[in-house]
N, CA, C and O atoms as a Tripos MOL2 file, in Angstrom:
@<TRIPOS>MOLECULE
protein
  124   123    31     0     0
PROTEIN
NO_CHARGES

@<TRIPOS>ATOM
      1 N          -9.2510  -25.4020   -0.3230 N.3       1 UNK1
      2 CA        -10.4350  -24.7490   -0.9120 C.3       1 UNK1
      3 C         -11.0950  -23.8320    0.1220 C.2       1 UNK1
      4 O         -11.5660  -22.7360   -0.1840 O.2       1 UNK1
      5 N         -11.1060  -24.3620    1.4220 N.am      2 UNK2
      6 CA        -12.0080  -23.5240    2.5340 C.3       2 UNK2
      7 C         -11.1110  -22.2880    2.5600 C.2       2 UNK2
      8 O         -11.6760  -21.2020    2.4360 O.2       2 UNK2
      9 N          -9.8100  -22.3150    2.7020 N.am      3 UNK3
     10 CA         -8.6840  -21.1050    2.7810 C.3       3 UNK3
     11 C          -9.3420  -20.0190    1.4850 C.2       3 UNK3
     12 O          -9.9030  -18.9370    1.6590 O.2       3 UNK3
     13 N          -9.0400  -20.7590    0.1030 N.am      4 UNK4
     14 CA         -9.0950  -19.4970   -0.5160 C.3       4 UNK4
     15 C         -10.3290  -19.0670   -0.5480 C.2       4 UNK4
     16 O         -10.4220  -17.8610   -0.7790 O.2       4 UNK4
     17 N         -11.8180  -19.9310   -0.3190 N.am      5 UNK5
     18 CA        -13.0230  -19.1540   -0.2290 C.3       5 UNK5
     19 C         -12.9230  -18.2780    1.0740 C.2       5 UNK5
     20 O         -13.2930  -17.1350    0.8090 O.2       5 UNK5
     21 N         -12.6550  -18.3790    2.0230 N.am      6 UNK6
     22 CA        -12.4560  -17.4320    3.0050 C.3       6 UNK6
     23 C         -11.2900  -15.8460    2.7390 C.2       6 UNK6
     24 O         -11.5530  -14.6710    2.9940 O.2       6 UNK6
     25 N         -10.4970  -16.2210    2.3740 N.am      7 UNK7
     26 CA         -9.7160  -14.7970    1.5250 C.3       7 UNK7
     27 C         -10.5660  -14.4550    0.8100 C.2       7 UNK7
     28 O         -10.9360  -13.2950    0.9910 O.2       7 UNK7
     29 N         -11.3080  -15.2890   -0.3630 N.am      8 UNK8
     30 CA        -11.9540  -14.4250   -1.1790 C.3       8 UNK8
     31 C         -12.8550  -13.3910   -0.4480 C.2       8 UNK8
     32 O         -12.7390  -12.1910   -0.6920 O.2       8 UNK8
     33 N         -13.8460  -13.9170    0.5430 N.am      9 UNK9
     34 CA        -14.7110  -13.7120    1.5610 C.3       9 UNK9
     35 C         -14.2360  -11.9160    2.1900 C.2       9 UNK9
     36 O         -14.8170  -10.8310    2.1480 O.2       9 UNK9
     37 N         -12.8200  -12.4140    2.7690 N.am     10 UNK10
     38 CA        -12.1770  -11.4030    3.6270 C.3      10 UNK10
     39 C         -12.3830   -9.9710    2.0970 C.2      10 UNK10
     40 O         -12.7750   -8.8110    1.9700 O.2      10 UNK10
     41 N         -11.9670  -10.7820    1.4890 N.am     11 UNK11
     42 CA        -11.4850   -9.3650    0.2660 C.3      11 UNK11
     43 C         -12.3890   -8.7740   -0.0300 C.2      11 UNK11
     44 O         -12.4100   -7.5560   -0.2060 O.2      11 UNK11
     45 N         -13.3910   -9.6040   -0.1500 N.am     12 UNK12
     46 CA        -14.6440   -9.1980   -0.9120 C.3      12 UNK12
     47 C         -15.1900   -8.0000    0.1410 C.2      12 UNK12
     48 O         -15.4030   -6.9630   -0.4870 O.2      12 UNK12
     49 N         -15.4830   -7.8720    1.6390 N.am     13 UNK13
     50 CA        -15.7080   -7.3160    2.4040 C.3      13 UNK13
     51 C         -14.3060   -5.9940    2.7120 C.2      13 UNK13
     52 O         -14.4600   -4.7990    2.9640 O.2      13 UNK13
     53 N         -13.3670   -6.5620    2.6080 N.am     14 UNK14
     54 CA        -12.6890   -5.3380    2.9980 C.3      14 UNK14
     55 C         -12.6400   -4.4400    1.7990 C.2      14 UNK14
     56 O         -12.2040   -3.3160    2.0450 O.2      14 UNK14
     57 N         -13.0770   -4.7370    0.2320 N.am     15 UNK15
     58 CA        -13.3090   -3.9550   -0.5370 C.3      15 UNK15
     59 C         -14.3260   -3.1660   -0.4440 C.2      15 UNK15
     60 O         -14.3940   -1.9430   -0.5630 O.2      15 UNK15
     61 N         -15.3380   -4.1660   -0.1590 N.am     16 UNK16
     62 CA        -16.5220   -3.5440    0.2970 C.3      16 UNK16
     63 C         -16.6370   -2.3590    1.4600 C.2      16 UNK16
     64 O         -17.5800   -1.5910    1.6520 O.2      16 UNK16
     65 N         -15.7500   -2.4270    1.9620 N.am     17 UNK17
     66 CA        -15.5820   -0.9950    3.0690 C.3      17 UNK17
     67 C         -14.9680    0.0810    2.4620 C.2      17 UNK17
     68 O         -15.3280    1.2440    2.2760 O.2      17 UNK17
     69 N         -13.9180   -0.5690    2.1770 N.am     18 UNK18
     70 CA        -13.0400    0.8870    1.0940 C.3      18 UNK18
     71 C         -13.8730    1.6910    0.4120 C.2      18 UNK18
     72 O         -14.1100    2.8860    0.5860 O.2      18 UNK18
     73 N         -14.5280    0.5160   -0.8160 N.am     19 UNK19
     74 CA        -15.3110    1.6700   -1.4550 C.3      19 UNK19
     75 C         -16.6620    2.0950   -0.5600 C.2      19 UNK19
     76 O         -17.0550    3.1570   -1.0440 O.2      19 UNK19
     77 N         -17.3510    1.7810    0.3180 N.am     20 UNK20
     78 CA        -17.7700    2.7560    1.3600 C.3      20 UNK20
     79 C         -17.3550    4.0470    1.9270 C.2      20 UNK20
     80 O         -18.0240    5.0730    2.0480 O.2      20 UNK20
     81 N         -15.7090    3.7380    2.3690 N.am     21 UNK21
     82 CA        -15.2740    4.9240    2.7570 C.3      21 UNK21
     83 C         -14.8710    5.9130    1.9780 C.2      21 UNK21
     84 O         -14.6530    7.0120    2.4870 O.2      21 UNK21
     85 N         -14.6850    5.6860    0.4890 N.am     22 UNK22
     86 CA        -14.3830    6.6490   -0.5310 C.3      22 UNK22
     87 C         -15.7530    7.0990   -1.0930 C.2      22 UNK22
     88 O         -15.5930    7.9610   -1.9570 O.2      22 UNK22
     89 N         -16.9310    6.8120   -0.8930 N.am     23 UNK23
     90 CA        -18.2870    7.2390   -1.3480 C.3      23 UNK23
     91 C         -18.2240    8.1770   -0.3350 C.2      23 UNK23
     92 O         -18.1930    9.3540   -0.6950 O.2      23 UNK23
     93 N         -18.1890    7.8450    1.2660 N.am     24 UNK24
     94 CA        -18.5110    8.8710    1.8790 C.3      24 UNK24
     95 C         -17.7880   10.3490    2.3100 C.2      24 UNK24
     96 O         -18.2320   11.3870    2.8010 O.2      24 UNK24
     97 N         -16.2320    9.8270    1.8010 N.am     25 UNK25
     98 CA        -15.3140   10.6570    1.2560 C.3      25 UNK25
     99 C         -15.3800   11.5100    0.1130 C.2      25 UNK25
    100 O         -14.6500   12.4990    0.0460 O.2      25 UNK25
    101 N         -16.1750   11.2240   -0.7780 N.am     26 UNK26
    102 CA        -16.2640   12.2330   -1.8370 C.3      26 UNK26
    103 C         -17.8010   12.9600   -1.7210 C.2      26 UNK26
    104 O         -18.0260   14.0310   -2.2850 O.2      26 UNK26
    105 N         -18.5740   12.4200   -1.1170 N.am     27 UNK27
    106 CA        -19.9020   12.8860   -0.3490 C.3      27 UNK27
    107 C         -19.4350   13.9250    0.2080 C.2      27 UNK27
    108 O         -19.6070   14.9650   -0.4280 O.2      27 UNK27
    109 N         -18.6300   14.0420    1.6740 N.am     28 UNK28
    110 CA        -17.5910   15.2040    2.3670 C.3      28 UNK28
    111 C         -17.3190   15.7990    1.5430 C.2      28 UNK28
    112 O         -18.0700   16.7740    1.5230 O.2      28 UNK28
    113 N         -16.2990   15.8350    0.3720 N.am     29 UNK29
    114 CA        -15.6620   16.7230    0.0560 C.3      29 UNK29
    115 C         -16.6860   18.0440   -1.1610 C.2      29 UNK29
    116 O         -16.2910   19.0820   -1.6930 O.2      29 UNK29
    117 N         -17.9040   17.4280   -1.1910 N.am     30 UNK30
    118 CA        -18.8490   17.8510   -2.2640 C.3      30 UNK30
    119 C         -19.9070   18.2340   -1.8820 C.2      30 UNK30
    120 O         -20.8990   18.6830   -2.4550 O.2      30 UNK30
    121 N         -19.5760   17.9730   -0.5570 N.am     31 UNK31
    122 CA        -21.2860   18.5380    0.1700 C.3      31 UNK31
    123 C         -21.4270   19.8890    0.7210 C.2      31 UNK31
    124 O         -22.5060   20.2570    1.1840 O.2      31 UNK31
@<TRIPOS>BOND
     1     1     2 1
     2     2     3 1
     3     3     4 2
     4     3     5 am
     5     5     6 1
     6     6     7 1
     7     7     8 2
     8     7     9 am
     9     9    10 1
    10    10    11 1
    11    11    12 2
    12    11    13 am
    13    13    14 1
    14    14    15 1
    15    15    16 2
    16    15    17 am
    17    17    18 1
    18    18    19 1
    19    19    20 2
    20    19    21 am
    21    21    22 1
    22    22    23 1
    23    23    24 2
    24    23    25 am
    25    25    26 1
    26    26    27 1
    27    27    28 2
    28    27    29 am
    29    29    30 1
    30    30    31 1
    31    31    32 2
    32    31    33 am
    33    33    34 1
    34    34    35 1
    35    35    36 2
    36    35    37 am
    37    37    38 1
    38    38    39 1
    39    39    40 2
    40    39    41 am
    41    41    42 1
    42    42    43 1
    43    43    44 2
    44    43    45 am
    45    45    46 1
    46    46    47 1
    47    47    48 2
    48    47    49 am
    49    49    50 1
    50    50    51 1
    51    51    52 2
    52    51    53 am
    53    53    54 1
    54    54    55 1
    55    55    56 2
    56    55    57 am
    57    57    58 1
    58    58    59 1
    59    59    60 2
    60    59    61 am
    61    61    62 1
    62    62    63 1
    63    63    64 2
    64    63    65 am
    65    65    66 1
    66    66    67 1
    67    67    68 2
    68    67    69 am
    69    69    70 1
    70    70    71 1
    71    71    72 2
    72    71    73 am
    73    73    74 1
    74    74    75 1
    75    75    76 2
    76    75    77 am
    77    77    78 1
    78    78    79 1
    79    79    80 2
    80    79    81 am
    81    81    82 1
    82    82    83 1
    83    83    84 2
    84    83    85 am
    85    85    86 1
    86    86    87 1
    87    87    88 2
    88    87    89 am
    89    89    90 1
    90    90    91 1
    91    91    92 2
    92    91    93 am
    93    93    94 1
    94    94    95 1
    95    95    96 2
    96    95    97 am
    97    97    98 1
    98    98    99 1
    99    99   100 2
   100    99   101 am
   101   101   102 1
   102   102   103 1
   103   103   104 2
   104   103   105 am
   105   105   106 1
   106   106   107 1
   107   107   108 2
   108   107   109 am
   109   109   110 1
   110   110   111 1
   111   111   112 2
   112   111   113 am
   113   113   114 1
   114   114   115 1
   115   115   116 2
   116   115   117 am
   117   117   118 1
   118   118   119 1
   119   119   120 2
   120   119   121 am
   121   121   122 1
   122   122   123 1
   123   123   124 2
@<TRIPOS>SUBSTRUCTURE
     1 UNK1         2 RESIDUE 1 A UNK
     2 UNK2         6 RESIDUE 1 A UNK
     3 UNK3        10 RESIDUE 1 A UNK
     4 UNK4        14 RESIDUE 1 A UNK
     5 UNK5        18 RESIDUE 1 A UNK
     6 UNK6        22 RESIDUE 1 A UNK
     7 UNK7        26 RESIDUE 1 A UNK
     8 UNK8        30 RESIDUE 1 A UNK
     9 UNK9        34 RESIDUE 1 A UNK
    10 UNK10       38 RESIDUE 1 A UNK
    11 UNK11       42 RESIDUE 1 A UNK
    12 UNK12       46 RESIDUE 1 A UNK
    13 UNK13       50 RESIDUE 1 A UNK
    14 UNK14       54 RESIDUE 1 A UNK
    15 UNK15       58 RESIDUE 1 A UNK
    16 UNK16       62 RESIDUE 1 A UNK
    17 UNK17       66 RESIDUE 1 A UNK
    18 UNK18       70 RESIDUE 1 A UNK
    19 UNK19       74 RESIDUE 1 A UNK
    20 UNK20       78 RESIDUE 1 A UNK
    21 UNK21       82 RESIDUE 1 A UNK
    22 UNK22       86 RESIDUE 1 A UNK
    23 UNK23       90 RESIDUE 1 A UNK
    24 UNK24       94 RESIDUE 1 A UNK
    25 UNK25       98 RESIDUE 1 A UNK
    26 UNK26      102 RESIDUE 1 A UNK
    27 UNK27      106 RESIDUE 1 A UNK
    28 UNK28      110 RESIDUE 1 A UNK
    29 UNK29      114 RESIDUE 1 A UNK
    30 UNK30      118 RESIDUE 1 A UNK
    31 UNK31      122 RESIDUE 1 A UNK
């Protein structure tokens, strides 16, 4: 249980960057 709450954890955050870096990616390309 501690494993997959921690993947979830990891995912949840490394999604959380992606779509950061594609907001500020389409910010760039529109600004």
């Amino acid at each position: 249980m501690i494993l997959s709450a921690a993947t979830l954890a990891v995912a949840r955050c490394v999604g959380w960057l992606l779509c950061t870096a594609a907001v500020f990616l389409v910010l760039d390309l529109y600004a």
